[in-house]
C-alpha positions in Angstrom: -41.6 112.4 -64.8 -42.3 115.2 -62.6 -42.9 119.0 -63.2 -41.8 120.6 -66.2 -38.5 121.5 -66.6 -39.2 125.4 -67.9 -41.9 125.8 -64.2 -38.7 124.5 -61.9 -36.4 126.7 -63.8 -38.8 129.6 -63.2 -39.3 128.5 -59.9 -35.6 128.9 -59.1 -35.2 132.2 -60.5 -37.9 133.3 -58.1 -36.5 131.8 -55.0 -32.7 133.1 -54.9 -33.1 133.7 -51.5 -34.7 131.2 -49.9 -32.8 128.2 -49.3 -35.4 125.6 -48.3 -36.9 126.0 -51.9 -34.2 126.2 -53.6 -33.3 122.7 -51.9 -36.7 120.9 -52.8 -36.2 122.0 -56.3 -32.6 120.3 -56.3 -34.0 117.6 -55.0 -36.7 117.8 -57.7 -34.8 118.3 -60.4 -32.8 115.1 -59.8 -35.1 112.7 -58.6 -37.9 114.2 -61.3 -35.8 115.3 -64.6 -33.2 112.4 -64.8 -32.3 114.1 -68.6 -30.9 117.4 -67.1 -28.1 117.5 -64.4 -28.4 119.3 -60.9 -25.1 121.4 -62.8 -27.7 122.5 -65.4 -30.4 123.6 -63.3 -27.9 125.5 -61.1 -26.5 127.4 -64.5 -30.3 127.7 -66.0 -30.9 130.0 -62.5 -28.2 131.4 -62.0 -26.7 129.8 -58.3 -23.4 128.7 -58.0 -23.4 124.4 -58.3 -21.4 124.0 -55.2 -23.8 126.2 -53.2 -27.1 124.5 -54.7 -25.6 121.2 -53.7 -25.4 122.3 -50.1 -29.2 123.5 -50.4 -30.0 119.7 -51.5 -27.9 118.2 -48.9 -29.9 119.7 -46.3 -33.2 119.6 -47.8 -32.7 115.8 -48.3 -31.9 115.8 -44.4 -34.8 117.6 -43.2 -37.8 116.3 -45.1 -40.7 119.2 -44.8 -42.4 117.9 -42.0 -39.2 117.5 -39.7 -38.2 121.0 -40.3 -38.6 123.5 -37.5 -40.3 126.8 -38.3 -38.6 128.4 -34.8 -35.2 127.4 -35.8 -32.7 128.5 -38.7 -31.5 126.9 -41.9 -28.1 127.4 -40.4 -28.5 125.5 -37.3 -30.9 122.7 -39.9 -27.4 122.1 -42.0 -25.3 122.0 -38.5 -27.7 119.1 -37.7 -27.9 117.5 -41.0 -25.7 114.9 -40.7 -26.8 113.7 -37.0 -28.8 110.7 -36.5 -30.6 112.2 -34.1 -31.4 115.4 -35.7 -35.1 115.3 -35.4 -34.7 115.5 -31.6 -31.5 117.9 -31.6 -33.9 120.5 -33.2 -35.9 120.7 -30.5 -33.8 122.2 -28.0 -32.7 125.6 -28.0 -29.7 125.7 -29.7 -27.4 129.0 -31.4 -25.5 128.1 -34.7 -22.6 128.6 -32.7 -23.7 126.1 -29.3 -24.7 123.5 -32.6 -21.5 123.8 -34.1 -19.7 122.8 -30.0 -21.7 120.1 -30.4 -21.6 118.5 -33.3 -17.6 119.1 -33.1 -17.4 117.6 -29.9 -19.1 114.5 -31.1 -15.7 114.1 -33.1 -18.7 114.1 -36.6 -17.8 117.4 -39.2 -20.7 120.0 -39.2 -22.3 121.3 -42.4 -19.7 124.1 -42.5 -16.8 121.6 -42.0 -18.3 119.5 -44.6 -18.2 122.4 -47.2 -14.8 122.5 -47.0 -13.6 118.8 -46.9 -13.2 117.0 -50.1 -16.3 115.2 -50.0 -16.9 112.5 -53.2 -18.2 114.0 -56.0 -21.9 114.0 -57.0 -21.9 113.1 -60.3 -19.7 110.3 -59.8 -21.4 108.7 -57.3 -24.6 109.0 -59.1 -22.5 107.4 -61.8 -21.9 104.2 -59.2 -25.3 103.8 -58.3 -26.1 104.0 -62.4 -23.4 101.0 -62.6 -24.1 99.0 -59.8 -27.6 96.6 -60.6 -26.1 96.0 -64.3 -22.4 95.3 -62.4 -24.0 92.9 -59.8 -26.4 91.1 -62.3 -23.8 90.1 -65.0 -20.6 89.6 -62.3 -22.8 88.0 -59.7 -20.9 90.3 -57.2 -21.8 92.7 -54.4 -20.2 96.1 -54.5 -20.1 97.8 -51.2 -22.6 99.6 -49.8 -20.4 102.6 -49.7 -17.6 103.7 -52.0 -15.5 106.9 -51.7 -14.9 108.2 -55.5 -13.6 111.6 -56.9 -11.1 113.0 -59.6 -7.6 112.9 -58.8 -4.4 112.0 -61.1 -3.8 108.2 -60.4 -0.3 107.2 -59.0 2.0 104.4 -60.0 1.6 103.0 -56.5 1.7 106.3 -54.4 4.9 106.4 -56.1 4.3 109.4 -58.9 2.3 109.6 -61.9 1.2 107.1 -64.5 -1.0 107.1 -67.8 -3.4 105.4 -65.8 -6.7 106.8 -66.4 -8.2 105.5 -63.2 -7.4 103.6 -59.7 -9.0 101.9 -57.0 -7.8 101.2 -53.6 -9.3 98.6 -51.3 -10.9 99.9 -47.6 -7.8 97.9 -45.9 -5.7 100.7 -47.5 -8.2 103.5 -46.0 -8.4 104.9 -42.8 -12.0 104.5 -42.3 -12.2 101.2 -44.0 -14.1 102.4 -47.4 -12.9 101.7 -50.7 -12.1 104.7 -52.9 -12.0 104.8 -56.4 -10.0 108.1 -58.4 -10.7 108.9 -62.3 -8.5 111.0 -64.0 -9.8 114.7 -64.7 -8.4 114.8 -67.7 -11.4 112.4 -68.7 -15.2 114.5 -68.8 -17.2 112.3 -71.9 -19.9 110.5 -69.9 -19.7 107.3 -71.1 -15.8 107.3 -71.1 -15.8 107.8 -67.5 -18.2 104.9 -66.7 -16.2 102.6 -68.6 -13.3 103.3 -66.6 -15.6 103.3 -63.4 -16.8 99.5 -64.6 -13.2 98.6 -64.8 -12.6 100.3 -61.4 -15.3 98.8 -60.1 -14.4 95.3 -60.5 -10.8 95.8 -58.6 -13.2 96.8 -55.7 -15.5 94.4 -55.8 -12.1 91.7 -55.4 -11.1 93.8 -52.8 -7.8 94.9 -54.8 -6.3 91.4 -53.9 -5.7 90.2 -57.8 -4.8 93.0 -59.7 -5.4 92.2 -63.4 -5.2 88.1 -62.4 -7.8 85.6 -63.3 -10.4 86.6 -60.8 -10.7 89.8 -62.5 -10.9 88.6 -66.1 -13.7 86.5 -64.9 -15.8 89.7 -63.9 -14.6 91.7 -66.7 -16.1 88.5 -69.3 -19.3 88.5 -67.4 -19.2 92.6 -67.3 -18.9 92.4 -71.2 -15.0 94.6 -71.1 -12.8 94.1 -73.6 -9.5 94.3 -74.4 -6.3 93.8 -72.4 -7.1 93.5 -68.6 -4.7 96.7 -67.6 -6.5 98.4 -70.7 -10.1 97.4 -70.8 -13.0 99.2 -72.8 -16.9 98.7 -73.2 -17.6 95.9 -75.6 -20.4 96.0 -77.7 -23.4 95.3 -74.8 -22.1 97.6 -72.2 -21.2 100.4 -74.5 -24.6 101.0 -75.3 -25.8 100.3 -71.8 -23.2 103.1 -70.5 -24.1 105.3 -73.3 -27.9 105.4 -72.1 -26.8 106.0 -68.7 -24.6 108.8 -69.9 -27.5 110.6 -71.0 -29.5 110.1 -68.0 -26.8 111.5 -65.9 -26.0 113.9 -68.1 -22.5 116.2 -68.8 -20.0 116.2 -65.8 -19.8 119.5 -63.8 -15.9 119.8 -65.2 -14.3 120.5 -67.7 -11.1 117.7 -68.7 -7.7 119.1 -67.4 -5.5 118.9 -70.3 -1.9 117.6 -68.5 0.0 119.2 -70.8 3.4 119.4 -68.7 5.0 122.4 -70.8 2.1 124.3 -69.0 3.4 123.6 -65.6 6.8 124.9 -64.4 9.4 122.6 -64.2 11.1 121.9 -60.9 14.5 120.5 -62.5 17.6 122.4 -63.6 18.1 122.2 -67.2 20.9 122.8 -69.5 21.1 125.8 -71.1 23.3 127.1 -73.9 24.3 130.9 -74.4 25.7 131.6 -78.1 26.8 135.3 -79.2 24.1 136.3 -81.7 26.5 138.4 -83.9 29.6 136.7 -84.4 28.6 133.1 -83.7 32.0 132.5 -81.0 33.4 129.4 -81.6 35.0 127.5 -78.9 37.9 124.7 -79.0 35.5 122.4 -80.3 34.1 124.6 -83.0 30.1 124.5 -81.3 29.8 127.9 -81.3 29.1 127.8 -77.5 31.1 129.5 -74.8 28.9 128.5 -71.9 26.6 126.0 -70.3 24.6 127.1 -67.5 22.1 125.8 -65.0 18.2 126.8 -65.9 18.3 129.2 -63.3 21.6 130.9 -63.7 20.3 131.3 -67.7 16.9 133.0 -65.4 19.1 135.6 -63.9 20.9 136.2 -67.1 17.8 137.0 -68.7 16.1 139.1 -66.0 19.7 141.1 -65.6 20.3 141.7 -69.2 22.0 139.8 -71.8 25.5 138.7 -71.5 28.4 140.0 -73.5 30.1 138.2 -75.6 34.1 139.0 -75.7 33.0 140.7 -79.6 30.6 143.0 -77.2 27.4 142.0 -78.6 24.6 140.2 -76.5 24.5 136.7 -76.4 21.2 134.4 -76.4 20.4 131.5 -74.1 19.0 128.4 -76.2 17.2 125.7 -73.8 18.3 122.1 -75.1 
């Protein structure tokens, strides 16, 4: 355990402006206080999480004694991500003449890397958490590196699903690294590393059996039960996940609720007008005159009401 939590929380507070410090403490706080979250510290000082990240980023690239007191944090995080950033330092070198260079290495500087979508912390923490009690019980090796974020699963890249989570193998990836999604709509700890477990196992196959035997093997030995497509922690695992959920603590999200009556709709529905007052019947005796297209009901509405042939407005009903 390293220093107390209330001392780096103080420390923070006190150094809003410098971002070496505020990166050691990031680093501190998660290699030191595995019971608070880097989201927590960053909310207990009052720095935005995505920024404090950055800090730890490059503070993890440029341990203290590789850091050059001549040259800028700017040009540091413009390095970061170089192998041969101890020597790049060295030279003279505007943020600008770092940036050319990094860029035409065909490698994304630290700006560039701010704003790709780059995997998300707390889930790969939550891999890493996974992978020795994966590897013992399976008797598989994950990859060394796996891409993971939130993102709504698809039926197959073909539209959505109830799927909860999906894994696609590094044959199906442009740079050859499998990448696993879990759906935001999911933010309880332990939830999510159930789903990861299951995940995890279509990874370590290499996506080549689906739900088939070779996967029911590993989810046995993983302790998952259930149906294969619909797996959850059994007994064992759960409480394994549910110490690990409290050493990584709360996700820094809040679940997305896909509630589609909050989105607008795309597709023309059918509409209904019906005269309020004197309830005009037509041939059929449905007291409807008109069916309209969503939109045409839109500019009804925006316009005015319609008349009905009685004079008085009418009023649109969605069916």
């Amino acid at each position: 355990m390293g220093r107390q939590w209330t001392t780096l929380v103080k420390e923070g507070k006190q150094a809003v402006k410098s971002n070496w410090k505020l990166g050691d403490l990031a680093l501190e706080v998660e290699t030191g206080h595995r019971d608070h979250s880097l989201q927590e510290y960053a909310d207990e000082i009052g720095v935005e999480y995505d920024t404090l990240r950055d800090y730890r980023y490059v503070a993890e690239a440029w341990p203290t004694a590789e850091r050059s007191a001549t040259v800028g944090w700017s040009i540091h995080r413009v390095f970061a991500g170089q192998p041969d950033r101890v020597d790049l330092i060295k030279h003279e070198h505007t943020a600008a003449s770092a940036r050319a260079l990094v860029k035409g290495r065909g490698v994304l500087d630290g700006d560039e890397l701010e704003a790709a979508p780059i995997e998300d912390s707390w889930l790969q923490r939550a891999i890493e958490e996974l992978r020795p009690v994966f590897e013992e019980r399976t008797k598989e090796v994950l990859p060394d590196k796996i891409r993971i974020n939130y993102g709504w699963p698809q039926s197959k890249g073909k539209g959505e699903t109830d799927a909860i989570g999906e894994a696609y193998s590094g044959r199906a990836t442009a740079d050859g690294i499998p990448h696993i999604y879990i759906s935001p709509k999911l933010s309880d700890p332990t939830r999510i590393l159930d789903v990861l477990a299951h995940e995890l196992i279509h990874v370590a196959d290499d996506c080549k059996h689906a739900h088939g035997e070779p996967f029911k093997r590993m989810m046995r030995r993983l302790d998952l039960a259930g149906e294969p497509k619909a797996t959850h922690a059994g007994p064992f695992l759960q409480g394994q996940l549910e110490e690990m959920g409290k050493q990584l603590g709360k996700p820094p999200h809040g679940a997305v609720i896909p509630d589609k009556r909050l989105r607008p709709s795309s597709k023309s529905k059918t509409v209904k007008a019906v005269c309020v007052d004197c309830q005009y019947m037509d041939q059929e005796g449905n007291g409807v005159i008109a069916t309209l297209t969503q939109r045409v009901a839109r500019i009804i509405q925006e316009n005015g009401p319609w008349q009905c042939v009685c004079g008085k407005p009418m009023e649109v009903i969605y069916t």
